[in-house]
N, C-alpha and C positions, 0 to 999 in steps of 0.2 A: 422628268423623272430619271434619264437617264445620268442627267448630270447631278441631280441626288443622291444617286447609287455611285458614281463617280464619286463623290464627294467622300460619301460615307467608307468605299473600301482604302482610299489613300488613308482618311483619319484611322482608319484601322491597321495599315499600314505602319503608320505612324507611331500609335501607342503598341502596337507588336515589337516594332525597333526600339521602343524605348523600355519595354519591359525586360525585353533581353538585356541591354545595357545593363540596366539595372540590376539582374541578376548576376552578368559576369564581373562587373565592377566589384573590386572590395571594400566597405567600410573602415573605418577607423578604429574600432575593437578588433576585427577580423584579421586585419595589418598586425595587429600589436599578437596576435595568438604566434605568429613567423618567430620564432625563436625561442619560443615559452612552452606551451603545451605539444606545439605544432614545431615539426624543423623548420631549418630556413626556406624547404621548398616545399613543405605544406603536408610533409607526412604526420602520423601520429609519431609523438616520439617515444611515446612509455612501449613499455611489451606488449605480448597478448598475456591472456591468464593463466597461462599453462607455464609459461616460462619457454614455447620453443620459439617463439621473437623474440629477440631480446631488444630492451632499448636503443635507440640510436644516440649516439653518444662521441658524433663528429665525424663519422666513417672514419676511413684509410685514408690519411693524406700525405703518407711519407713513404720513399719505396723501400722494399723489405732488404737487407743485407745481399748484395752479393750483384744485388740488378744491375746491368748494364744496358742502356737503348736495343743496342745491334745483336742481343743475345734472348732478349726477352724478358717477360714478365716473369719475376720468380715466385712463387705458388709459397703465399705466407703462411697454407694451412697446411700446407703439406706432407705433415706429420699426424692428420686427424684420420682419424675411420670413423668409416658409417654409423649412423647410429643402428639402423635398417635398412633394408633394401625390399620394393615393392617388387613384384613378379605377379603372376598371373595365378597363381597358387592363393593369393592373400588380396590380390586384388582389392575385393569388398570390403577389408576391413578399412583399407584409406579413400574407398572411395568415394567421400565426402571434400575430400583435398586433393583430390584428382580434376582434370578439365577431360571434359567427354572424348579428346583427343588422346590423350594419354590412355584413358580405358581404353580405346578402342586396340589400340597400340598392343597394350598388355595381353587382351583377349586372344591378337594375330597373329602375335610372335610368341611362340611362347620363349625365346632366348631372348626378350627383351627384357630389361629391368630398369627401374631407378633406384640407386646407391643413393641415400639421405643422407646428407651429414649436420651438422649445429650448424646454426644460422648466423651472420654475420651480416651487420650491416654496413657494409663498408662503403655506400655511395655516399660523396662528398665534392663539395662542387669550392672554388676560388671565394675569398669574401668579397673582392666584388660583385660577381655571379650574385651573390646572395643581396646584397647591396641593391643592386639592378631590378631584380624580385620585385625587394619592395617598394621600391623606387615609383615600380608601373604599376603593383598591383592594383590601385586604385582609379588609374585611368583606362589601361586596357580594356577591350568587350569587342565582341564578335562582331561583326559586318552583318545587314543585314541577308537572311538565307541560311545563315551559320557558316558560310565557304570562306570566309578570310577573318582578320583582323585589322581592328579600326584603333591607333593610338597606340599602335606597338610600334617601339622601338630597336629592342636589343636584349627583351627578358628572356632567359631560359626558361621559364616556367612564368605564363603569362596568367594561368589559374589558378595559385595554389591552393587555392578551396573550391573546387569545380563543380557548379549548379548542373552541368548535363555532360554528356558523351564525348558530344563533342568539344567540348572546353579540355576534357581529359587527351583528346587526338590530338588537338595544339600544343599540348605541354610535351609533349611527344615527337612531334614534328619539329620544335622549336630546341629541345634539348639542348645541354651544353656538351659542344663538340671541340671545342677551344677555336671556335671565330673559325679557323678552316683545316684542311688538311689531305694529304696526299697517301694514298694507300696501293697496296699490290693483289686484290682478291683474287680468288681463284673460287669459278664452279667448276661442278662435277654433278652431271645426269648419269645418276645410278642406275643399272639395269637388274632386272631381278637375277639375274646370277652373280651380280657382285660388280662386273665392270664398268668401266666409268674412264674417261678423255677431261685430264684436265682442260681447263678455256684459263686466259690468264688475263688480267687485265691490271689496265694502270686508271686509276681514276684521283680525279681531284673535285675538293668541293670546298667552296667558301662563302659563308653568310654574308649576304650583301650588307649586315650592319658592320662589315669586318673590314671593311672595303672601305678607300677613299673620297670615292664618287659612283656609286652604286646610283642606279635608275630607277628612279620612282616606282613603289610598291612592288618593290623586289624583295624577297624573302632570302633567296640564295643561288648559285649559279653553281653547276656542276658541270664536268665535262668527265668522260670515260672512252676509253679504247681498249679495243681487244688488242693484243699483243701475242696470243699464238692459242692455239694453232696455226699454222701455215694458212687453214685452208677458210679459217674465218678472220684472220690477223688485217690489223688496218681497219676496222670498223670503227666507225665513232658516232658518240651520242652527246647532242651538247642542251642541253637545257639550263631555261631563265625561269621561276618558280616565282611566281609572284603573292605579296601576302594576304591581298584580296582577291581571291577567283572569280567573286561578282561583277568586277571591273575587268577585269583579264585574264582570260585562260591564260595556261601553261603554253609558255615559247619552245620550242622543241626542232633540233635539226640533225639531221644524222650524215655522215661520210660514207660514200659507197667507194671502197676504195677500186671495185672492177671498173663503175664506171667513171670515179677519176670526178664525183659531183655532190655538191654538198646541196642536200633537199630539203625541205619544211618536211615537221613531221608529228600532225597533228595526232595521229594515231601512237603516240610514246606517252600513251595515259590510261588510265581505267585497266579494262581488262585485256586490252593486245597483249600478247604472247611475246616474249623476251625469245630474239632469234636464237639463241645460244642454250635454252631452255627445255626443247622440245615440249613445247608445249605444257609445261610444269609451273611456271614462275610467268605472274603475269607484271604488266607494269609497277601497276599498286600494289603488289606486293613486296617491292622493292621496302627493305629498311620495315620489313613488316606490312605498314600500310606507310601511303606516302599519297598527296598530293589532293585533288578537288573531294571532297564528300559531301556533293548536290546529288547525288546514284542513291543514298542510303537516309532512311528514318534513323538518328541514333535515340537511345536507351540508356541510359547509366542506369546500372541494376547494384551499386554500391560496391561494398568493399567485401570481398574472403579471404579467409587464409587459406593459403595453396601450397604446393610444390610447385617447387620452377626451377628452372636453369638458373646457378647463381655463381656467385667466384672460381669461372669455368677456366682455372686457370691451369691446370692439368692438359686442358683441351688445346691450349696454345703454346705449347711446351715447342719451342722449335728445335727438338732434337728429332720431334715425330716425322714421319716421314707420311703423304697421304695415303697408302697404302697398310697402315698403323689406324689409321681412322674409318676409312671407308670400309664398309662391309654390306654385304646383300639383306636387304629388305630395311635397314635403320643405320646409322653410327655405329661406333663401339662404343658400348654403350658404359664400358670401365671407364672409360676418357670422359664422362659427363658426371657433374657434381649438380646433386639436386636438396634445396633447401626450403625450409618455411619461409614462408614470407607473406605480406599483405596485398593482394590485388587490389586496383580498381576492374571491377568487370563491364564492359562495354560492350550492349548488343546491338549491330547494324543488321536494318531488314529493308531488302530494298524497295524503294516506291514503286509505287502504282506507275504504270506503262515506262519506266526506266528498265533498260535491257543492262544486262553483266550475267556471267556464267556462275558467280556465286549470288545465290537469294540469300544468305544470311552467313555473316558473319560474327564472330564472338571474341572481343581483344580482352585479354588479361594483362592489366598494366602496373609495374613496380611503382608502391606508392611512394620509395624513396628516389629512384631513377628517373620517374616519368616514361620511363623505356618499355615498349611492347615486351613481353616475353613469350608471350603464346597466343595463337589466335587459332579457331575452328570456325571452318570452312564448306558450308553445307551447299547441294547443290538446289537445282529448283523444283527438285522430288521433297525437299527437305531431309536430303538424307545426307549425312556426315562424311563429304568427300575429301578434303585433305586437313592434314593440319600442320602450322607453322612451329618455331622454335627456337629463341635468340639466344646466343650462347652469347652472355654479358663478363665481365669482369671493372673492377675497378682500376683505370690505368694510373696508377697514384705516384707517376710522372707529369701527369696533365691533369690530373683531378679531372677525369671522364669516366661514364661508364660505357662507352662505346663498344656496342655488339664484336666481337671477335668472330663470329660466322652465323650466318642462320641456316633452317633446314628446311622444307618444304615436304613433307611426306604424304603421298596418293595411297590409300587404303583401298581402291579400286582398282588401281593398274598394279600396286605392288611394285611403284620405282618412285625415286625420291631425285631431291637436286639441296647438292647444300651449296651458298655460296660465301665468299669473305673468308675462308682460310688463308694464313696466308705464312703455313709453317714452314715452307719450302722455298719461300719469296721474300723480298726485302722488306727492312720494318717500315712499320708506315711513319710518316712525319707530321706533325702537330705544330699549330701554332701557327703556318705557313701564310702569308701574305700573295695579293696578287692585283693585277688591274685588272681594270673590266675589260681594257682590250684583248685577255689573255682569253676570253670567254665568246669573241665574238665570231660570227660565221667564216668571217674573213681568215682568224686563227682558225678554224678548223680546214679548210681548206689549207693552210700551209702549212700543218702538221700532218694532210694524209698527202700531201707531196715530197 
């Protein structure tokens, strides 16, 4: 009997993994919609009915008059005004296109506001990004579990028609970054009177398909270091990301520069706490969300039109200085440009005897980006403790829409951490190539010496 039951849960097993297949896979009509009704990465491309989306009609793919790399991104709207501005006065009337984070926001501050302006879709990605799309979209499909992918190669967008949640978290995770790239982020742990210690870092990341000789079911290889303060400087974090988590958790080693010794560091996932963070910013929230989702049931609850953070190019103006941004209880909230757009909405609840300090969370994802742009953050009261906020732009130097900084705000403690500015710091670099041996333990030990 028992090997009946044996028998019976594998074949269940079985045709489980093969329905999923089945589902993430695309057919041959579905393929043919990538360019037609659908863009090339699987948005709607007509408007909404109102007219405040407007069509997608190739995004930004040339940079605007005047741009220079080492000077920044010049703000192609930058002659537009609001059309609105939400406050806590009016609240209710947008609060249909609001995420519960945002009201909450609006209710607690009351100098908080969102400045609306017209919509602009300017996400656009390289034609063979697009190429590549469609290339896999037919072989691509989840691993069984839903934690990795099975027959990914190199797609930016391995779903573009997403049957669940977490199809919508891989097209996210996977986004186009242009193969790899070197950045200068900078947090800052806001306190509620306003002050805040820059942290500075240098980090590099490159998709193992960008790579020459990348290691088996490697997704990407990042490395990061703190660069000052004095009193946290020489830190480093070196992680191997693999694209099936079923087969292999996340590789992870960190540099202790007191003690002169590079450690395994299984706890650089889920919910640990980010040292530099106080206790604000946990692993997974890195980039939004990042890394295993076996913690979480997901939910794809479909698509709405929202407010979000969009062509936040004002905010990366580097003439600003961080003391031009930063302010007690939020941002300044004139530096943030907020537009219609179409979410995917994604709700994670997490399972039964799985431990993390958030029991649900809530992603709002750009249906032309693939990019998180806001996520709520409840605790295991079910009550709405913090919420996130990606301040995106389109770099139409690199055809990316790569976060320019995210936020983190605590509606309980009344202090926030944003991190990825990097107005005061050098630009980042794009495009950048690397070996795998640039990535390994043994490199991290002779960069913290």
């Amino acid at each position: 009997m028992k090997t009946t039951m044996l028998r019976a849960a594998t074949l269940g097993s079985i045709l489980s993994l093969i329905s999923t297949m089945a589902m993430a896979r695309l057919d041959a009509n579905e393929v043919n919609r990538l360019g037609q009704d659908l863009t090339p990465t699987g948005a709607e491309k007509a408007g909404n009915a109102d007219g405040s989306i407007p069509a997608w009609t190739g995004g930004l793919i040339q940079a605007s008059s005047g741009f220079s790399p080492g000077q920044g991104y010049v703000d192609p709207f930058a002659n537009e005004q609001p059309l609105y501005t939400v406050n806590a006065g009016n609240l209710k009337q947008y609060a249909a296109h609001l995420t519960p984070g945002y009201q909450a926001m609006l209710a607690k501050y009351p100098d908080f506001s969102m400045a609306v302006y017209p919509s602009h879709r300017t996400a656009a990605l390289p034609q063979e990004a697009y190429a590549q799309i469609r290339k896999e979209a037919t072989s691509v499909s989840l691993a069984d579990g839903s934690n990795g992918l099975v027959g990914y190669e190199k797609s930016s967008v391995p779903f573009p028609i997403p049957k669940t949640g977490v199809e919508v978290l891989f097209n996210h995770f996977v986004r186009y970054r242009t193969g790899g790239y070197q950045y200068y982020p900078t947090e800052m742990v806001v306190q509620r009177n306003g002050d805040f210690t820059p942290i500075r870092r240098e980090v590099k990341a490159i998709m193992a398909s960008s790579m020459g000789n990348p290691e088996p079911n490697r997704l990407y290889y990042y490395l990061g270091k703190v660069t000052s303060p004095e009193s946290v400087a020489g830190g480093q974090t070196l992680i191997h990301e693999p694209i099936d988590q079923t087969l292999e958790a996340r590789l992870a080693w960190t540099y202790n520069p007191g003690q002169r010794r590079v450690l395994r560091a299984p706890e650089a996932a889920y919910d640990s706490p980010l040292g530099t963070s106080d206790g604000l910013r946990t692993y997974d929230t890195i980039d939004m969300y990042n890394g295993a989702t076996n913690k979480y049931e997901w939910k794809l609850l479909g698509k709405k039109e929202m407010l979000v953070p969009y062509n936040t190019y004002k905010l990366a103006n580097r003439s600003l200085k961080y003391k031009d941004i930063i302010q007690a209880n939020h941002l300044n909230q004139d530096l943030l440009r907020y537009e219609m757009h179409r979410v995917w909405v994604v709700e994670a609840t997490l399972k039964p005897g799985e431990r993390h300090i958030y029991a649900k969370r809530v992603f709002y994802v750009d249906e032309d980006s693939w990019s998180i742009l806001g996520a709520d953050l409840y605790d295991g009261r079910g009550e709405l403790w913090r919420l996130q906020e990606a301040h995106s732009l389109q770099r139409y130097d690199v055809l990316s829409a790569m976060h320019i900084s995210e936020v983190v705000y605590d509606l309980q403690a009344r202090r926030y951490a944003v991190y990825g500015l990097e107005n005061e710091e050098r630009s980042a670099q794009f495009g950048i190539t690397a070996k795998l041996t640039d990535f390994s333990p043994s490199a991290l030990r002779r960069s913290g010496r």
